[in-house]
C-alpha positions in Angstrom: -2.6 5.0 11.4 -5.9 6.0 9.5 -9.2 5.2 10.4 -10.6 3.7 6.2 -13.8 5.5 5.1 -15.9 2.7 2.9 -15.2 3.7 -0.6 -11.3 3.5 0.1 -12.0 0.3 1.6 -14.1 -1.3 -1.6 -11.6 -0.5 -3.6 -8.6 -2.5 -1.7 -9.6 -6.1 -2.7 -8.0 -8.3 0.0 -6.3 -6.9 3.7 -4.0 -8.8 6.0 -3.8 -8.0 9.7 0.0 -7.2 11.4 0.2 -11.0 12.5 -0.8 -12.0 8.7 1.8 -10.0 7.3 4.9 -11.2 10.0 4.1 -14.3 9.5 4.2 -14.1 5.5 7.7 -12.1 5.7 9.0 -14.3 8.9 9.9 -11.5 10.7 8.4 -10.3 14.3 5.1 -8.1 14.4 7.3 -5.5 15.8 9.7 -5.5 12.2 6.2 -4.9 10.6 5.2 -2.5 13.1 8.4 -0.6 12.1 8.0 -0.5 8.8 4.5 1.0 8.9 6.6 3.8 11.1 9.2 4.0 8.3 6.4 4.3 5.7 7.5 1.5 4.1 4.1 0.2 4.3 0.6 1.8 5.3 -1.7 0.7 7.7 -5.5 1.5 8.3 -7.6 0.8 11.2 -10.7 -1.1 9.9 -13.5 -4.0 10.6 -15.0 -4.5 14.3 -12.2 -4.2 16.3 -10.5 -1.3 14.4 -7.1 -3.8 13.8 -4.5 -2.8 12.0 -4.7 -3.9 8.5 -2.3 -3.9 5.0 -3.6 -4.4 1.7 -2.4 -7.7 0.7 -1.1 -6.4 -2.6 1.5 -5.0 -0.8 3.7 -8.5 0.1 4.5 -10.6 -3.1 5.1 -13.7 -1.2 7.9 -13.6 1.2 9.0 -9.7 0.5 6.9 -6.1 0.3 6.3 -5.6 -3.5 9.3 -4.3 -5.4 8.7 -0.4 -6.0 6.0 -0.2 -3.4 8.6 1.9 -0.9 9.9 4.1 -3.3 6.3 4.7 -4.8 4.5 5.6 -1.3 7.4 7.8 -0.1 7.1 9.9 -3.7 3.1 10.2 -2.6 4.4 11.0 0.9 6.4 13.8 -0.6 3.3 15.1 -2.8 1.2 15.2 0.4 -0.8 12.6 0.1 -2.4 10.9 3.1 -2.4 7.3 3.9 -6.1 6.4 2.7 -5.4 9.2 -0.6 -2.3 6.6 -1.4 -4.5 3.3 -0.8 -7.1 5.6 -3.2 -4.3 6.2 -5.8 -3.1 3.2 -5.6 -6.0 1.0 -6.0 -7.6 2.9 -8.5 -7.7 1.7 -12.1 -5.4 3.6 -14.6 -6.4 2.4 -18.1 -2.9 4.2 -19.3 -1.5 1.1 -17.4 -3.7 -0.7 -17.6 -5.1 -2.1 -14.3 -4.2 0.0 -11.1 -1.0 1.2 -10.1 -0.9 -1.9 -7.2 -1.2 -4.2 -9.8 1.5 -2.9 -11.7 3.7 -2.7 -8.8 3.2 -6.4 -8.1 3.5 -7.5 -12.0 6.6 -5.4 -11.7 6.3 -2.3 -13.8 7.3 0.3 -11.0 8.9 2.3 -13.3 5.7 3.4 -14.9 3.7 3.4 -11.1 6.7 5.9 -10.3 6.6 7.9 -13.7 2.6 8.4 -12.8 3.6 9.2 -9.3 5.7 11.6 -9.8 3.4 13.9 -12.4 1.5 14.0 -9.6 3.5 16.5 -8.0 3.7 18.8 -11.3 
């Protein structure tokens, strides 16, 4: 886990804590724990008390956002850190248009990964 520097944080519009995002998938805080291992999702250290927090664009609903796995571990692969993948992520594309985050969630992964994958070229 990442400590977030300011602008990374601006950019992420809403976060959930570990507790938040259990409760939304109805699984245990140790599944989510796990899947921040995995690197299924990320998780940055932020506010007062340094919690652990996940943007909230990551969980449509009930479920992680269709794409979102496949899309951080091609970032992963490129060598991108955790808070350079919230960046990249959260960062407006106008050839998408809107961020890659909201095109994950409105799901057009296929271009998010297509982008993603350039990166590496």
């Amino acid at each position: 886990m990442t400590e977030i520097d300011a602008k990374t944080d601006a950019l992420v519009p809403a976060w959930l804590t570990v507790p938040d995002i259990a409760e939304k998938l109805g699984v245990e805080v140790t599944r989510v724990r796990q899947l921040i291992k995995e690197g299924q999702l990320i998780a940055v250290r932020r506010g007062e008390n340094r919690a652990l927090h996940i943007p909230a664009a990551f969980i449509d609903e009930d479920k992680v956002v269709k794409g979102l796995v496949g899309t951080l571990t091609l970032l992963r692969d490129d060598g991108f850190t955790a808070e350079e993948m919230l960046e990249w992520l959260f960062t407006p594309d106008p050839s998408l248009p809107g961020t890659p985050a909201q095109a994950l969630s409105e799901n057009r992964g296929t271009e998010v990964k297509r982008r993603a994958q350039a990166l590496a070229v």
